[in-house]
C-alpha positions as YAML, in Angstrom:
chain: A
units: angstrom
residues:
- id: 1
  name: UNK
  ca: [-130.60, 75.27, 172.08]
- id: 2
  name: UNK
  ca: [-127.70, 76.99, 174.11]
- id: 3
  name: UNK
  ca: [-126.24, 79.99, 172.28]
- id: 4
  name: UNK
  ca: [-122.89, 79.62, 171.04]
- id: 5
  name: UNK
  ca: [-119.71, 81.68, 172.55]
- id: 6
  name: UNK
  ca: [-119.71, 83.69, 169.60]
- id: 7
  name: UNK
  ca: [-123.37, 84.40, 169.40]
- id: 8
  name: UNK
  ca: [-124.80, 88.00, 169.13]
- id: 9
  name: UNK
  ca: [-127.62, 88.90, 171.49]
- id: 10
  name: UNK
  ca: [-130.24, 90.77, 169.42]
- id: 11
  name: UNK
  ca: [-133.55, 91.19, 171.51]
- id: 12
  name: UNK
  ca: [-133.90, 91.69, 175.27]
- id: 13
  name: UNK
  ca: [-135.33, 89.45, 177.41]
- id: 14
  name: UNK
  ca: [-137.97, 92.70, 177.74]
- id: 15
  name: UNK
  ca: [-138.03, 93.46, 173.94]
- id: 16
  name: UNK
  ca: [-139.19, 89.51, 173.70]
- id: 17
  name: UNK
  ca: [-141.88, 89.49, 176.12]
- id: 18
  name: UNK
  ca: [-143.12, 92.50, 175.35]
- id: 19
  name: UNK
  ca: [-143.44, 90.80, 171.84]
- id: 20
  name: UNK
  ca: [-145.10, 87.37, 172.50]
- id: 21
  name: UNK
  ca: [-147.06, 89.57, 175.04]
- id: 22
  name: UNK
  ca: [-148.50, 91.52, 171.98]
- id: 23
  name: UNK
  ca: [-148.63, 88.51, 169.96]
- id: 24
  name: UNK
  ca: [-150.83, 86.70, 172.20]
- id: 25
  name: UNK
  ca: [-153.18, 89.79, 171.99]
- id: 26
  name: UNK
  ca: [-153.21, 90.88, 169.09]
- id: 27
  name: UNK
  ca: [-154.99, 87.12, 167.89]
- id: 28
  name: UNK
  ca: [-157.37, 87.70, 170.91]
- id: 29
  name: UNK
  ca: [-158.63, 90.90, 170.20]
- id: 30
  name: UNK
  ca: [-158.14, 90.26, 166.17]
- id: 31
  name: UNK
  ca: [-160.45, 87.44, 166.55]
- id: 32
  name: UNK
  ca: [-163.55, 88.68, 169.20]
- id: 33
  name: UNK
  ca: [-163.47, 91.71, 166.14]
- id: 34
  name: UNK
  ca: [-163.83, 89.22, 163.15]
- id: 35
  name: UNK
  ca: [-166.45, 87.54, 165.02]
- id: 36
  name: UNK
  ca: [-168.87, 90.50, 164.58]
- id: 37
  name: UNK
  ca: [-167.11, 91.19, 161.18]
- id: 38
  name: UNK
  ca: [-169.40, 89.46, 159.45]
- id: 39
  name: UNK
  ca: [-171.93, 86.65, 160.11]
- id: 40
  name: UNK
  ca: [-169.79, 83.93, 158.82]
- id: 41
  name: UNK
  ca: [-167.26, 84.70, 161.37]
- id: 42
  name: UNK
  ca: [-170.29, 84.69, 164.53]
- id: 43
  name: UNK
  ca: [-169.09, 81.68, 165.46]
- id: 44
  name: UNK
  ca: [-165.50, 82.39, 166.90]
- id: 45
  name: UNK
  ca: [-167.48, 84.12, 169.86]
- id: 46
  name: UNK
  ca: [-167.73, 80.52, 171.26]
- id: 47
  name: UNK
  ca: [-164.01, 80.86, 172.06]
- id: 48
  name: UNK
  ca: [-165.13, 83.73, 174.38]
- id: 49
  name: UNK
  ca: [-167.86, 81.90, 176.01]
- id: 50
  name: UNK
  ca: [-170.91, 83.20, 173.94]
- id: 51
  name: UNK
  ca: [-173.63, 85.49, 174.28]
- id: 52
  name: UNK
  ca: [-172.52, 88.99, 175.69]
- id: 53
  name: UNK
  ca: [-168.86, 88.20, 176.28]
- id: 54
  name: UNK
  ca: [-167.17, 88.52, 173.14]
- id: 55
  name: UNK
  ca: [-168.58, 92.26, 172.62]
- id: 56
  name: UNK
  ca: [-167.80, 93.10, 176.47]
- id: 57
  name: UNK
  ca: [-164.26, 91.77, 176.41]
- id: 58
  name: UNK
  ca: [-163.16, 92.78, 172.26]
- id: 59
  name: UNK
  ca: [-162.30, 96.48, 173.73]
- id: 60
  name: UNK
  ca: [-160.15, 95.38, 176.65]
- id: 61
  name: UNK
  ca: [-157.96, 93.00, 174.94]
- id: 62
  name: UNK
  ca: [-157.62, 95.76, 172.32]
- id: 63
  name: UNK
  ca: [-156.15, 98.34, 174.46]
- id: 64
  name: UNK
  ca: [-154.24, 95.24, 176.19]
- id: 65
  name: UNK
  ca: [-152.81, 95.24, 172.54]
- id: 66
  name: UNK
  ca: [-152.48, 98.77, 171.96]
- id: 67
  name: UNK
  ca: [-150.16, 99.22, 175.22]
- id: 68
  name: UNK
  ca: [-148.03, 96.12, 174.68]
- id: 69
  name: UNK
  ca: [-147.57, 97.46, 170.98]
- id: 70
  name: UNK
  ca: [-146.35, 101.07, 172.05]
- id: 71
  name: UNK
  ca: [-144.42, 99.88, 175.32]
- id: 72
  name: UNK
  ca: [-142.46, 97.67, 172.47]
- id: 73
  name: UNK
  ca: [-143.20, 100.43, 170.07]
- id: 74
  name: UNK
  ca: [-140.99, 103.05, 172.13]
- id: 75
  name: UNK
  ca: [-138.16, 100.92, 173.13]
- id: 76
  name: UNK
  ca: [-137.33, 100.36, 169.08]
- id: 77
  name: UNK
  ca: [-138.24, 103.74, 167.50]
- id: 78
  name: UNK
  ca: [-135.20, 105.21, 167.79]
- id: 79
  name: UNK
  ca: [-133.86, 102.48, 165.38]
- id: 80
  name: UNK
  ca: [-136.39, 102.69, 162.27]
- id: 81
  name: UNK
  ca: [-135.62, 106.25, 161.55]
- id: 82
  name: UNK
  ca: [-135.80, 106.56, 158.03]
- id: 83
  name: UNK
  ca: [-132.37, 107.72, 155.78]
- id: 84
  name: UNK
  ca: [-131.11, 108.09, 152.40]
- id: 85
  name: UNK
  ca: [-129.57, 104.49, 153.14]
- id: 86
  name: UNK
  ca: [-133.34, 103.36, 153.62]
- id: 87
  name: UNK
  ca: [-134.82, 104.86, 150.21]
- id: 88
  name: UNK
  ca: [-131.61, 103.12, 148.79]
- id: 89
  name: UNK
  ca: [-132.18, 100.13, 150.01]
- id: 90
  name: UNK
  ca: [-135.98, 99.87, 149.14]
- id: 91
  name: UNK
  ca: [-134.80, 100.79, 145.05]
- id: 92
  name: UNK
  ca: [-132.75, 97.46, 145.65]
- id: 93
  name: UNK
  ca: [-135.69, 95.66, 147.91]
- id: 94
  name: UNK
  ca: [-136.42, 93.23, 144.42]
- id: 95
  name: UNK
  ca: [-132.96, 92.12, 144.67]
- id: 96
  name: UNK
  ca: [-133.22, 91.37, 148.49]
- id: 97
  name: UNK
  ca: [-135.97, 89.02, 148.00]
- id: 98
  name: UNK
  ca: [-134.20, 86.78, 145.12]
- id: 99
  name: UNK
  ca: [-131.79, 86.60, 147.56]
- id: 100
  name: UNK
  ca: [-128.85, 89.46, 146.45]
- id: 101
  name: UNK
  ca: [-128.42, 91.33, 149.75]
- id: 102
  name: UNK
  ca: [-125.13, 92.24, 148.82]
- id: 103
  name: UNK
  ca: [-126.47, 94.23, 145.66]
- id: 104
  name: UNK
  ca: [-128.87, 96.62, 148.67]
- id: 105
  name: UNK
  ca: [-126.82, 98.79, 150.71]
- id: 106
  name: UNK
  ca: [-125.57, 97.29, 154.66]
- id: 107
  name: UNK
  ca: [-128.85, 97.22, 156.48]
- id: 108
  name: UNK
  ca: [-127.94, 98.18, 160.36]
- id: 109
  name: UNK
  ca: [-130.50, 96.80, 163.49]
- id: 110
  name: UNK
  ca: [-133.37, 97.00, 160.81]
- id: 111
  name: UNK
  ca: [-133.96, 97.30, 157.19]
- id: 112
  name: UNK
  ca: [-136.08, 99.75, 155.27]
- id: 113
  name: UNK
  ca: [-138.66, 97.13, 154.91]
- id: 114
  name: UNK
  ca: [-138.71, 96.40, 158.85]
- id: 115
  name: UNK
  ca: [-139.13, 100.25, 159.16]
- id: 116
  name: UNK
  ca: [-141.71, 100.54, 156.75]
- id: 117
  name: UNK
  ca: [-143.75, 97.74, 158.18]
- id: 118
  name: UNK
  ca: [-142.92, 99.10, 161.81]
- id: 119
  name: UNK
  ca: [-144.89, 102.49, 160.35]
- id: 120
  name: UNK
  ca: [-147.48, 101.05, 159.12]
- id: 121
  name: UNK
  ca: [-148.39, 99.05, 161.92]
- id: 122
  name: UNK
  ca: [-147.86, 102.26, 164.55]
- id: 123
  name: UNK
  ca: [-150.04, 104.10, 162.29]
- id: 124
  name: UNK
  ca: [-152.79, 101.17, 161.93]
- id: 125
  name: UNK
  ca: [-152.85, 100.53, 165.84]
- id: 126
  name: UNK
  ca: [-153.22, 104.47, 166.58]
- id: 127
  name: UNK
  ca: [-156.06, 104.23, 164.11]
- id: 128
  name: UNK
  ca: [-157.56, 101.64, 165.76]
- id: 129
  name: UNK
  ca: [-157.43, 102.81, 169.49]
- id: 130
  name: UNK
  ca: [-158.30, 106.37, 168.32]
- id: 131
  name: UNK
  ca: [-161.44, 105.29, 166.59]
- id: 132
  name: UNK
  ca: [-162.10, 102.16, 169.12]
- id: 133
  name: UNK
  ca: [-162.60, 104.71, 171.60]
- id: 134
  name: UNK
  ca: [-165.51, 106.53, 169.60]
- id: 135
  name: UNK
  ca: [-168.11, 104.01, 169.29]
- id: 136
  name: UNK
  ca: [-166.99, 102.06, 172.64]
- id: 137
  name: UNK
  ca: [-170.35, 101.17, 173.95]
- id: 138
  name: UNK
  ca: [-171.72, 102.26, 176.42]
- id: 139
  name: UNK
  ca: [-168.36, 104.51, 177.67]
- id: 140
  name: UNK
  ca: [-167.48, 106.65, 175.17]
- id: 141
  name: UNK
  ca: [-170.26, 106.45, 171.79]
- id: 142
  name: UNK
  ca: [-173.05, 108.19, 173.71]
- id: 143
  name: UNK
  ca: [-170.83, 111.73, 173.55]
- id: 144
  name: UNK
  ca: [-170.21, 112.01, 169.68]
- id: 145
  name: UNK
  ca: [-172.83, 112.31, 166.94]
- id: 146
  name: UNK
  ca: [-174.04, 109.21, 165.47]
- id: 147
  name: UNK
  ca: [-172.44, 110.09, 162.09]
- id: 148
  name: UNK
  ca: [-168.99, 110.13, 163.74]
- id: 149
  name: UNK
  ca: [-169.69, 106.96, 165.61]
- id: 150
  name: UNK
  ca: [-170.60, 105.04, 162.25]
- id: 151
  name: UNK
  ca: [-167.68, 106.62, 160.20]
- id: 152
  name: UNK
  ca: [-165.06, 105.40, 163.29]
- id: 153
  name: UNK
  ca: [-166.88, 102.00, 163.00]
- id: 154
  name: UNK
  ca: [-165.74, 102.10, 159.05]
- id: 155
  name: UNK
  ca: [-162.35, 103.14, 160.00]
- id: 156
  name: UNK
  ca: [-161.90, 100.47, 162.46]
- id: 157
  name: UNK
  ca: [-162.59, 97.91, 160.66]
- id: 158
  name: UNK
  ca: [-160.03, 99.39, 157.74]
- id: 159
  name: UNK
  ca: [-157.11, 99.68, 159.77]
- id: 160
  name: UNK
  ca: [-157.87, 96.31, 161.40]
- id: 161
  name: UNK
  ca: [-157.60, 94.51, 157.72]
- id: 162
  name: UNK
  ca: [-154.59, 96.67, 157.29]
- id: 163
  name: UNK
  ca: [-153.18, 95.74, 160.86]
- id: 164
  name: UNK
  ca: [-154.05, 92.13, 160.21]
- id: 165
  name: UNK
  ca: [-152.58, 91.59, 156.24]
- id: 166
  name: UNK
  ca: [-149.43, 93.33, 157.72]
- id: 167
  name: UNK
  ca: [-148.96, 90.92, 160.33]
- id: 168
  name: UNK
  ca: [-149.44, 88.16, 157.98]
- id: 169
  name: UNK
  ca: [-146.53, 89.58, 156.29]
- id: 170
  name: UNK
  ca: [-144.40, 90.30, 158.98]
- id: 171
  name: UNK
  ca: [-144.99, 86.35, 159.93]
- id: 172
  name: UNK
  ca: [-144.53, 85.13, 157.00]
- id: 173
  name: UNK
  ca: [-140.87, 87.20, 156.27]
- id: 174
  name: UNK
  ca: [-140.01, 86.04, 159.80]
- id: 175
  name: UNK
  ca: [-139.83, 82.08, 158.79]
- id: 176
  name: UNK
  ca: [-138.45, 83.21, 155.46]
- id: 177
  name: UNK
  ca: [-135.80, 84.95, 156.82]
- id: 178
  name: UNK
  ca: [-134.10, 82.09, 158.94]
- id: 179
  name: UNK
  ca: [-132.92, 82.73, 162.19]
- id: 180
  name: UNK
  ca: [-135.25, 85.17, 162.99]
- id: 181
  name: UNK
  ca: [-137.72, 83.77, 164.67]
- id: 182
  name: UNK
  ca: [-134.92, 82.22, 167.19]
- id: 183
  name: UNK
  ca: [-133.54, 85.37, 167.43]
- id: 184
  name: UNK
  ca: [-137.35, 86.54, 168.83]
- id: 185
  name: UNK
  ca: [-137.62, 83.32, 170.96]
- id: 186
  name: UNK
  ca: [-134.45, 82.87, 172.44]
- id: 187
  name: UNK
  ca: [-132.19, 86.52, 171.69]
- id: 188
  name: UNK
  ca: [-129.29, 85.88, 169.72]
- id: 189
  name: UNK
  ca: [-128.00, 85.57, 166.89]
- id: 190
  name: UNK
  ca: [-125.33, 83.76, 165.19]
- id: 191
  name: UNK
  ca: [-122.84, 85.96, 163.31]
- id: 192
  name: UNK
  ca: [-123.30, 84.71, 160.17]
- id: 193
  name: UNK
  ca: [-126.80, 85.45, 159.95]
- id: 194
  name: UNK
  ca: [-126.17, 89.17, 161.59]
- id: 195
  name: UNK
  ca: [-123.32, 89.42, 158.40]
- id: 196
  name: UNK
  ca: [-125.44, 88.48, 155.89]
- id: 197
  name: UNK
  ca: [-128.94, 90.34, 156.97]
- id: 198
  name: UNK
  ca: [-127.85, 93.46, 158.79]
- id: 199
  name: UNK
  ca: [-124.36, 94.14, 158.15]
- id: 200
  name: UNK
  ca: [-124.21, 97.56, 159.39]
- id: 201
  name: UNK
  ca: [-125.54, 96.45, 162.80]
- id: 202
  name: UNK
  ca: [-123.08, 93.72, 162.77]
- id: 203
  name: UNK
  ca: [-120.17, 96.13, 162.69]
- id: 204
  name: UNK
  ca: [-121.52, 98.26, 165.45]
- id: 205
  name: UNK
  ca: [-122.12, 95.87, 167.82]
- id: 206
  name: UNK
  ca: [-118.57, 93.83, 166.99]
- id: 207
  name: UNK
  ca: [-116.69, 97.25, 166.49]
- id: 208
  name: UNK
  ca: [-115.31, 95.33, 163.27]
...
């Protein structure tokens, strides 16, 4: 679908790829982990071609993730600062999702939920690459005690449940919230939608 005269271009061609980019990896990586997760879950190492594989290629398509997630990770920071506006907003967050946005005050690029969720995820994807690194076999586990290594395993697998239920959210608020998605596949925006979601952004990038 061509973009109407009128429409407003919200993501980057870079922002997008960047995006589907970590997208792709983050369900790689998520699922070579939950196949050693538990023994119920052994048999997604198939998709990975069995035996050795899975365990070999889990940690590279982890840090694949981890640097897609910061390169996008940098380029939006600057717009999930957190402001009065925000902890305003969130007091009014019940009314945004029976669908009284005008009772919350003007969200601008994102809301105070997008910047929570954008937190929680940088903090759950340091987590993971800090204690990834730990009990990496046979790179980096041999130099810490064996206590360490087991307590990083632990913590891995925490802020990979965390990491994983918050993507389910953010997926899940991306089809409620339509237009979204398009604006993630394709850029823009119509102005309607950039009215009624972030009306603070609107007037910035319209100058009305």
């Amino acid at each position: 679908m061509a973009a109407p005269p009128d429409a407003i271009y919200r993501y980057t061609y870079g922002e997008r790829a960047s995006h589907w980019l970590l997208a792709i990896t983050f369900f790689m990586a998520g699922l070579s982990g939950l196949a050693f997760f538990h023994p119920s879950m052994f048999w997604l190492t198939n998709l990975f071609g069995g035996g050795p594989w899975p365990k070999i290629l889990h940690p590279f398509l982890g840090l694949a993730m981890a640097v897609f997630f910061f390169v996008l990770a940098l380029r939006v920071a600057h717009h999930n600062s957190m402001d009065d506006n925000d902890v305003e907003w969130l007091k009014h967050a019940g009314d945004v999702m029976a669908g009284h946005e005008e009772l919350a005050p003007p969200a601008g690029k994102y809301n105070a939920g997008q910047k929570v969720l954008f937190w929680l995820l940088s903090l759950c994807m340091l987590g993971l690459v800090v204690t990834g690194f730990v009990f990496w076999q046979p790179y980096f586990a041999p130099a810490f005690p064996i206590w360490l290594v087991r307590l990083a395993t632990l913590l891995h697998a925490i802020c990979a449940a965390g990491l994983i239920l918050l993507v389910i959210g953010h997926v899940y608020m991306s089809f409620w919230t339509k237009g979204s998605v398009r604006a993630m596949t394709q850029g823009w925006v119509t102005r309607a939608w950039a009215r009624s979601n972030h009306p603070a952004w609107y007037r910035e990038v319209t100058k009305h």
